[in-house]
C-alpha positions as CSV (number, residue, x, y, z in Angstrom):
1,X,-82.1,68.4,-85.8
2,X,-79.3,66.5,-87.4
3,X,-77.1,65.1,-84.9
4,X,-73.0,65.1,-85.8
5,X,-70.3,64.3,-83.9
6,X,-67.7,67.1,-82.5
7,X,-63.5,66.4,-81.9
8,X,-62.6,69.3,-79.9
9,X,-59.7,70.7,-79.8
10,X,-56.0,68.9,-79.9
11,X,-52.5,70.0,-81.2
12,X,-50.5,66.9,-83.1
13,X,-47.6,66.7,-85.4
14,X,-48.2,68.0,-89.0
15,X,-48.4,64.3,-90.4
16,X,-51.0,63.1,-87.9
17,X,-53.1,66.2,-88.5
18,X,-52.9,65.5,-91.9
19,X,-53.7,61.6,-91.4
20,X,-56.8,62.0,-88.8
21,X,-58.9,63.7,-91.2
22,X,-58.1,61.2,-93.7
23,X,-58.7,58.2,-91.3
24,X,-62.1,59.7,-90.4
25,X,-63.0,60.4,-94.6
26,X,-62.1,56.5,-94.9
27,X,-64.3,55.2,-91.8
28,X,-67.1,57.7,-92.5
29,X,-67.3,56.4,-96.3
30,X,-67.7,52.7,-94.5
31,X,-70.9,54.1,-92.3
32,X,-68.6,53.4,-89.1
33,X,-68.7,57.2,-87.8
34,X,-71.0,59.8,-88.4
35,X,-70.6,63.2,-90.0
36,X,-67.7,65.1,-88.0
37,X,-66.5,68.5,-87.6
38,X,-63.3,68.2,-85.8
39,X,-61.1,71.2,-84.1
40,X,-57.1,71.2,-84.2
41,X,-53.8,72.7,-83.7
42,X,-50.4,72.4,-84.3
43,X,-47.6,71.2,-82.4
44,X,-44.7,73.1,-84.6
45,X,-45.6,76.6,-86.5
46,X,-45.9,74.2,-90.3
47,X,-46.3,75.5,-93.9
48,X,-48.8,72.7,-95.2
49,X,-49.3,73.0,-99.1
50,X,-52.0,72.0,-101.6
51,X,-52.4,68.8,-103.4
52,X,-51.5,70.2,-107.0
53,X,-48.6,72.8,-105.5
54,X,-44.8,71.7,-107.0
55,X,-42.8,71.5,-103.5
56,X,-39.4,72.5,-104.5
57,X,-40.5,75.2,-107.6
58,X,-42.6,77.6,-104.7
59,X,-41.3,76.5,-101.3
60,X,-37.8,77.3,-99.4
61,X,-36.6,74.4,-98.0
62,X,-33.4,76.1,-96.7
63,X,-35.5,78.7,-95.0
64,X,-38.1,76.6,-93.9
65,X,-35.8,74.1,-91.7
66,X,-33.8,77.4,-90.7
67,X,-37.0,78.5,-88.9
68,X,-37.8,75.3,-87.4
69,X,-41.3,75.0,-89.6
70,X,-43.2,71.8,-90.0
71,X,-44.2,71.0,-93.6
72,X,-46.9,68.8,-94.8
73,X,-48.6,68.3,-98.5
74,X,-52.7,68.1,-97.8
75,X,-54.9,66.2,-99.7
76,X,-57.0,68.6,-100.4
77,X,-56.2,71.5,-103.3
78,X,-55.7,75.7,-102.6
79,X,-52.3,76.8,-102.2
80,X,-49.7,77.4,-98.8
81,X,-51.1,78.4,-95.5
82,X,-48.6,78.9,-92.6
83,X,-50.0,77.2,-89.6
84,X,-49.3,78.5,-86.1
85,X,-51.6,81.0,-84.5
86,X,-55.1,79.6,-85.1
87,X,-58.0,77.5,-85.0
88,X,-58.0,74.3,-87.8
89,X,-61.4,73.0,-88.7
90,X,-62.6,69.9,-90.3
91,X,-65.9,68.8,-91.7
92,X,-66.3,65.5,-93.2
93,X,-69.2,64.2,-94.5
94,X,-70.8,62.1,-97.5
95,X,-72.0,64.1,-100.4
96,X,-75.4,62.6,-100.3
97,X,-76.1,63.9,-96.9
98,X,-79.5,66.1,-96.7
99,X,-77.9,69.3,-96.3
100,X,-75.1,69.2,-99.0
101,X,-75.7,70.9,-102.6
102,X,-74.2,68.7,-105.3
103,X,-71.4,71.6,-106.3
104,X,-68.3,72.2,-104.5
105,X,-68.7,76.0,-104.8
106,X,-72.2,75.5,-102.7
107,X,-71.2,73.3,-100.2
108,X,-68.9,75.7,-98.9
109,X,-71.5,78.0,-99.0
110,X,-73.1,75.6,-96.5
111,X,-70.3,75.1,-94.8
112,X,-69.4,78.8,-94.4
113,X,-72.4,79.7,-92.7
114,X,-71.1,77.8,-89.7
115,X,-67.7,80.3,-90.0
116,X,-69.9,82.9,-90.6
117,X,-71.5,82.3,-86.8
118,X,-68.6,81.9,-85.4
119,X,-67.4,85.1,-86.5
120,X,-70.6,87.1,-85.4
121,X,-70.7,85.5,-82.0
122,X,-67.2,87.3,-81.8
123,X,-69.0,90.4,-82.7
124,X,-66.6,90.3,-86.3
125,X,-68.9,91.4,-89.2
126,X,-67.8,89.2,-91.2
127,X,-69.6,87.8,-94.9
128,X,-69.4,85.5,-97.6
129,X,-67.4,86.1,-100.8
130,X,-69.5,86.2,-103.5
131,X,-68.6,83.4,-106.6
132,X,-66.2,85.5,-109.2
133,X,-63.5,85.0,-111.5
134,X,-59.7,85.6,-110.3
135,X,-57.5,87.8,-112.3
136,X,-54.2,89.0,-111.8
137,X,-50.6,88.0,-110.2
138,X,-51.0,86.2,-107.0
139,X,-48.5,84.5,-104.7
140,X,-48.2,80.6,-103.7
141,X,-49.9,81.3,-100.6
142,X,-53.6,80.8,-99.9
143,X,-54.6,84.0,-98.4
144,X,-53.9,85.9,-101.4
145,X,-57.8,85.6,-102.3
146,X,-61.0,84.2,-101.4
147,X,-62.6,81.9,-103.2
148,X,-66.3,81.3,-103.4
149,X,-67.9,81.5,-99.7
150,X,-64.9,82.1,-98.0
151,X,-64.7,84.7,-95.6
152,X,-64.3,88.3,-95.9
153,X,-64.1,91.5,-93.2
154,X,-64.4,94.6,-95.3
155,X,-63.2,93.1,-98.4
156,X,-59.9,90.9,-96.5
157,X,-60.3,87.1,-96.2
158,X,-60.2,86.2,-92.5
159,X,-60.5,82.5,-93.2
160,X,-59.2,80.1,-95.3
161,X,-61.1,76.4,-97.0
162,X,-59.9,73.8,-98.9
163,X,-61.9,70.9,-99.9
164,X,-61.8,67.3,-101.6
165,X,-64.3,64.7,-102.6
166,X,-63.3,61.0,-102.5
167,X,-65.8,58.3,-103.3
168,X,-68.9,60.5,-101.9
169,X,-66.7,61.9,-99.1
170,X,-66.5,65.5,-98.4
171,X,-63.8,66.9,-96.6
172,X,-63.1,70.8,-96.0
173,X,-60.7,72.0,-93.6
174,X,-59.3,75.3,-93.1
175,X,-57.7,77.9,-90.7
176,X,-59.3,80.7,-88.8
177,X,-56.3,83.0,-88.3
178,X,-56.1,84.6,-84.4
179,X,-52.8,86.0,-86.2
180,X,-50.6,86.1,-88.9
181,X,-46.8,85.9,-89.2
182,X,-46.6,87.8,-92.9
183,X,-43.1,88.0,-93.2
184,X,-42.3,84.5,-92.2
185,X,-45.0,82.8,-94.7
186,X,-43.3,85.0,-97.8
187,X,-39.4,84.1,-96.7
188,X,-40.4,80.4,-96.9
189,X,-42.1,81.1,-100.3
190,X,-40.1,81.1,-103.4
191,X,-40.4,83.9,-106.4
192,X,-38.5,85.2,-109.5
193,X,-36.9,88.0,-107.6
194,X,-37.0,89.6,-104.1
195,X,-38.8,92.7,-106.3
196,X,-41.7,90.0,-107.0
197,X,-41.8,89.1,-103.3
198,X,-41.8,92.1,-101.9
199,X,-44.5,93.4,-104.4
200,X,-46.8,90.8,-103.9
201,X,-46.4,90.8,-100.0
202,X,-47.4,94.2,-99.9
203,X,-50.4,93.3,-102.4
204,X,-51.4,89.6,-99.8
205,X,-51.2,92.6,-96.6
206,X,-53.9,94.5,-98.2
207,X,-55.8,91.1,-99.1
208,X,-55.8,89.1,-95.5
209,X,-56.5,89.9,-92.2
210,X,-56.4,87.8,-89.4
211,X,-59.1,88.3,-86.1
212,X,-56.8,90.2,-83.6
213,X,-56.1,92.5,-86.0
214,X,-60.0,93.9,-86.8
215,X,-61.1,93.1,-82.7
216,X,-61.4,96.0,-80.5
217,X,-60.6,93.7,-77.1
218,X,-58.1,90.8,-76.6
219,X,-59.8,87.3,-78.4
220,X,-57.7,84.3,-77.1
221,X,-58.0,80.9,-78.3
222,X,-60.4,79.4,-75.7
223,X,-63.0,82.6,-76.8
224,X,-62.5,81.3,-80.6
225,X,-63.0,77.5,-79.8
226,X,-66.3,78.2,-77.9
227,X,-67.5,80.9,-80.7
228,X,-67.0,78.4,-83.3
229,X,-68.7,75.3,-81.9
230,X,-71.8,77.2,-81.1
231,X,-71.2,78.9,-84.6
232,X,-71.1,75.4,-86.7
233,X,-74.5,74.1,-84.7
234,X,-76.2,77.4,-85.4
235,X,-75.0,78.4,-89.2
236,X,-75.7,74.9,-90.6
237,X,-78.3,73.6,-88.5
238,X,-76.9,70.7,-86.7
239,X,-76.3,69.5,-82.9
240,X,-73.1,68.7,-81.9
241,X,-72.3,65.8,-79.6
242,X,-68.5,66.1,-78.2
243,X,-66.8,62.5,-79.1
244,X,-63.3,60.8,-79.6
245,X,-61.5,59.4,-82.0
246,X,-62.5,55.2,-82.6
247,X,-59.8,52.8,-82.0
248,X,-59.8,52.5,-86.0
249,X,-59.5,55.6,-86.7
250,X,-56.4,56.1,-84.7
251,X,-55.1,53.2,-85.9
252,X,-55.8,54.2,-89.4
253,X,-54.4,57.5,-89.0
254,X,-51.1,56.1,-87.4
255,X,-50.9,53.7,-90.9
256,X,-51.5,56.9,-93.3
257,X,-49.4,59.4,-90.6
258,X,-46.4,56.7,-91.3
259,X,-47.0,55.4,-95.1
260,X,-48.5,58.9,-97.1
261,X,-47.7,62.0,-94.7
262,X,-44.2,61.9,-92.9
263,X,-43.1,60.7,-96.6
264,X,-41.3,62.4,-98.9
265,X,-42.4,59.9,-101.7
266,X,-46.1,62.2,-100.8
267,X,-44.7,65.3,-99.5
268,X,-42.4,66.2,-103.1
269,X,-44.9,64.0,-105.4
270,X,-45.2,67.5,-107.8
């Protein structure tokens, strides 16, 4: 069995959450760590946004330093996800690796059965969104639809995935909602008119759900943690050995935290 190394769980700043995964995509590329799912939190509530999203056209600065919210542009595409009451994941590993399928809509097939796991082992029946075409009005925020592979209770998507590939690097991460602050994510969201945000709030409550909302019995974090590393080793296949950061890595996620993701120059590229 294919043996990859495990980061549990840790809560940093926005910027450094940001800049560890990217450290580890870097050293990983150079053969100097092996594959790595990694386990995170936050240490602010923080609307992070996607790589191709304009900052000041959809988001509320005004608002968003009202509420005290951390904000962060990822490197990786999708749209806004307000982080605060979950579990982040990350999975980096290079493209070539055995168990990857060349597309991106595969590998998150591969990478969603580890979700997928974790989910059941919370006795959540809980599937895969089949591939399909999106039509309609949706909001800036990411749990407005699944994509391909992401998952779905009874039609809602419980979990959201983003992914980028960088010189044979693959990083996914996403958020596995315990719960979800609705209101706050749409008054830190900009639209035409509060008719617009109101009607497509109503439309994103039908669309998400988060997991204390569908469990019968109260699921706190350290349940979820423990669900979802057994779930990653038994939906894909692998055996996890808990590890640490390397002295490069934090050093290279200290360089990118200071010179790409606590910077405005990155944060309001678009």
């Amino acid at each position: 069995m294919d043996i990859w190394r495990f980061l549990p769980y840790e809560a940093h700043a926005p910027a450094m959450n940001m800049a560890i995964d990217e450290a580890i995509l870097h050293l990983h590329r150079e053969g100097k760590v092996p594959p790595t799912i990694r386990f995170y939190g936050w240490s602010q509530p923080t609307l992070s946004i996607g790589y191709f999203q304009k900052a000041r056209k959809e988001i509320d600065f005004d608002k968003l330093q009202d509420k005290g919210f951390g904000f962060v542009r990822r490197m990786t595409g999708g749209r806004a996800v307000l982080h605060d009451q979950e579990l982040t994941y990350s999975v980096i590993v290079e493209e070539a690796h055995p168990m990857m399928p060349k597309t991106v809509s595969e590998s998150y097939r591969v990478i969603s059965q580890g979700l997928l796991a974790g989910f059941k082992r919370l006795g959540l029946d809980a599937s895969l969104a089949p591939p399909k075409g999106r039509t309609g009005e949706m909001s800036s925020a990411c749990f407005d639809s699944p994509s391909d592979y992401e998952l779905v209770v009874g039609g809602r998507k419980i979990a959201g995935s983003a992914q980028t590939r960088q010189k044979g690097i693959i990083l996914q991460h996403g958020s596995i909602l315990l719960d979800m602050d609705v209101e706050a994510l749409f008054e830190v969201l900009l639209f035409p008119s509060d008719r617009v945000r109101e009607k497509l709030k109503q439309a994103f409550t039908v669309k998400a759900v988060a997991i204390r909302q569908l469990a019968d019995r109260e699921i706190g974090l350290e349940e979820v943690k423990q669900a979802f590393f057994e779930g990653f080793g038994e939906g894909m296949g692998i055996q996890l050995h808990t590890g640490e950061l390397t002295n490069q890595e934090r050093e290279l996620a200290q360089q990118l935290m200071t010179t790409r993701y606590a910077d405005d120059d990155w944060n309001f590229m678009r």
